[in-house]
C-alpha positions in Angstrom: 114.6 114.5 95.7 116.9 115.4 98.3 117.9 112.4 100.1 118.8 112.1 103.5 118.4 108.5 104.5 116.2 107.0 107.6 115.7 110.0 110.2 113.9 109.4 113.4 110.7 110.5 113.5 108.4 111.3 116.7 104.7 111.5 117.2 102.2 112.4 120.1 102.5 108.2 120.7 105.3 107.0 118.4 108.9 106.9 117.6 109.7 105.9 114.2 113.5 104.8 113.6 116.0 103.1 112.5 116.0 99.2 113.3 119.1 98.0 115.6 119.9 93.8 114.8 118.3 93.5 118.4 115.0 94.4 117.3 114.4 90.6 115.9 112.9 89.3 118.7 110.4 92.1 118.8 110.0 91.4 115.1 109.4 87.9 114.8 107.2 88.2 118.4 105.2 90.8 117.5 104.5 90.8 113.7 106.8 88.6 111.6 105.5 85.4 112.8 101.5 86.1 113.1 100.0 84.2 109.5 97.4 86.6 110.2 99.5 89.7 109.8 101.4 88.7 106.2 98.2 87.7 105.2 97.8 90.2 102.1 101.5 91.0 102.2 104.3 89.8 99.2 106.3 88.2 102.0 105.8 84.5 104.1 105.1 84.5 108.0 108.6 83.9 109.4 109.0 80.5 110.4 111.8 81.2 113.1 113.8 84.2 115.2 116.8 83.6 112.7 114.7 84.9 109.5 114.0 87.6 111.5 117.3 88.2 112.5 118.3 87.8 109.1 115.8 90.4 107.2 116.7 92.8 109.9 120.3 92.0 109.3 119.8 93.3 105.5 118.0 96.4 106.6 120.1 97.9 108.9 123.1 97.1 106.3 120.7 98.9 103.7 120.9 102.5 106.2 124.2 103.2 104.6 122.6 104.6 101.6 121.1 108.0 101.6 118.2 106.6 99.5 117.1 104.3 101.4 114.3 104.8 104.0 112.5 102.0 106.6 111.1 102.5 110.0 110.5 100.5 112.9 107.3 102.0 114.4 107.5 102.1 118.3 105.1 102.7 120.6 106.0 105.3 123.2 104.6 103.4 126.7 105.8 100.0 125.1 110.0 101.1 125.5 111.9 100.6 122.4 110.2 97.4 121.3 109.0 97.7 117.6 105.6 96.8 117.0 105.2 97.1 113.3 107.2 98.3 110.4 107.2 101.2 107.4 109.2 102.1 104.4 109.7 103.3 100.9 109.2 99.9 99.4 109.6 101.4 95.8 110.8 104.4 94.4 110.6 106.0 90.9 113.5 108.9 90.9 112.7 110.6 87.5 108.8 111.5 89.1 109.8 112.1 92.5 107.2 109.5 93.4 107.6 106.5 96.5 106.0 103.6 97.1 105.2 103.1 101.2 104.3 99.8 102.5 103.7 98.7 106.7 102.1 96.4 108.7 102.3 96.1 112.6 101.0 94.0 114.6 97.4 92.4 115.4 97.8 93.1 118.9 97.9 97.0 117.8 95.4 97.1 115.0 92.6 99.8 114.9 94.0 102.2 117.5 95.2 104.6 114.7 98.8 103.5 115.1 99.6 103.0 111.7 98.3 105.9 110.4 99.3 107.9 112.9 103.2 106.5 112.0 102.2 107.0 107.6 101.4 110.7 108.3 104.7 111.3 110.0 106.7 109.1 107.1 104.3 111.5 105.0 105.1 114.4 106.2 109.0 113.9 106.4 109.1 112.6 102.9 107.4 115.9 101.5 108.8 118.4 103.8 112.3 117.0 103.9 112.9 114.8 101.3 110.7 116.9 98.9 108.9 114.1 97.3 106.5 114.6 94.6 104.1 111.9 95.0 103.8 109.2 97.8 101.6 106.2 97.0 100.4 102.7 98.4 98.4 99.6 97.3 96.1 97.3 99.2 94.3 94.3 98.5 90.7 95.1 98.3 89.9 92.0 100.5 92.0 94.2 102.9 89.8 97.2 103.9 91.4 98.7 106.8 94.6 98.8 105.0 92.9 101.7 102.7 91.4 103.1 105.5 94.4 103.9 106.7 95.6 105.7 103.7 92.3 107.5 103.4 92.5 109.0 107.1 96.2 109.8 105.6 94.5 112.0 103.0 95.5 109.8 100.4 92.9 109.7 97.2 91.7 106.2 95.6 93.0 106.4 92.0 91.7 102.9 91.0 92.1 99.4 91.2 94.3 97.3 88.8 92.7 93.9 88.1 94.9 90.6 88.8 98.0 93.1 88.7 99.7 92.1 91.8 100.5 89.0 93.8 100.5 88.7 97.9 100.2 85.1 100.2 96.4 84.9 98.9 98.1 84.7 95.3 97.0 87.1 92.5 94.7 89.6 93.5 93.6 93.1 92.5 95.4 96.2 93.6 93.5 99.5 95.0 95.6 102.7 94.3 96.1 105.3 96.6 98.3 108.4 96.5 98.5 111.5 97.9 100.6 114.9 95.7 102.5 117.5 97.4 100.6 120.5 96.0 97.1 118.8 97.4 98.6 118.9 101.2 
C-alpha cells in the first residue's frame, strides 16, 4: 500500500476531511450522543461534549501517521459542520486489505449520504492508496447498514455467527467486501 494519510475528499454533496478539535460540538450534537445512532456500533452514546472532545482529541493526534485514515463527512449546504463519521477501522498490511466503519447521523439517514461519502473513501483507497481489498461488517438486525455497502458494490461474503460484539451485545456479523480487480 502506499500510504498517504487522511486526504480530503469531495463529492457532488460532500466534503470528506480531516476533523479539527472544534468539530466536538458537531459531534456529540449531531451523532455521538443519539442512543439511536450507536445502536449496533462497538462504542457507547457519549454521555457529554467532553467525551467528544476527547475522542476527537485522539484522532486528530492520530493524522500524524501516514497510515492512518478517518473522515468527518460534511455536507456541502450544512457549512463545515460534520454530520457523520468514516475510517479504516482495521487494517491487515500483508493483504492490502481495510476494514471501513461510519455512521452519521439520524437526522441524515436514507438520503444516500453515507454511501455517497464510502464510494469516495472507496475510490481514494484503491486509486490512491492502491488497496487490495476494502471490507465492512453489519449487524444483520441493521439492514440499511448493508444496503449501503451493496449500493457501494460491495458483495455479501457471509455472515459469522455470534462473532462480534456491539451495544446489543454478541451478535452475528454480515461480510461485505469489494476487490480492486472487480471495480
Amino acid at each position: 500500500m502506499k500510504h498517504c494519510g487522511t486526504q480530503r475528499l469531495e463529492t457532488n454533496r460532500l466534503i470528506l476531511r480531516r476533523y479539527a478539535n472544534e468539530d466536538a460540538a458537531s459531534m456529540y450534537k449531531n451523532w455521538a450522543s443519539d442512543k439511536e445512532v450507536t445502536k449496533f456500533l462497538m462504542w457507547p452514546a457519549h454521555s457529554n461534549q467532553e467525551v467528544s472532545q476527547s475522542v476527537i482529541e485522539d484522532w486528530v493526534n492520530q493524522y500524524s501517521h501516514e497510515n492512518y485514515y478517518h473522515w468527518a463527512i460534511v455536507l456541502k449546504e450544512n457549512g463545515d459542520e460534520p454530520i457523520g463519521d468514516i475510517a479504516v477501522v482495521n487494517m491487515k498490511e500483508e493483504i492490502s486489505m481495510v476494514h471501513i466503519g461510519y455512521c452519521i447521523g439520524r437526522a441524515w439517514w436514507h438520503k444516500g449520504i453515507t454511501s455517497e461519502a464510502l464510494k469516495a473513501v472507496m475510490h481514494f483507497l484503491f486509486d490512491v492508496v492502491d488497496v487490495n481489498r476494502i471490507e465492512s461488517r453489519h449487524d444483520p438486525r441493521n439492514p440499511n447498514s448493508g444496503k449501503v455497502m451493496k449500493k457501494c458494490g460491495m458483495k455479501y461474503e457471509g455472515t459469522l455467527r455470534s462473532a462480534d460484539w456491539n451495544n446489543q451485545g454478541i451478535c452475528d456479523a454480515c461480510y461485505y467486501a469489494l476487490l480492486k480487480s472487480e471495480r
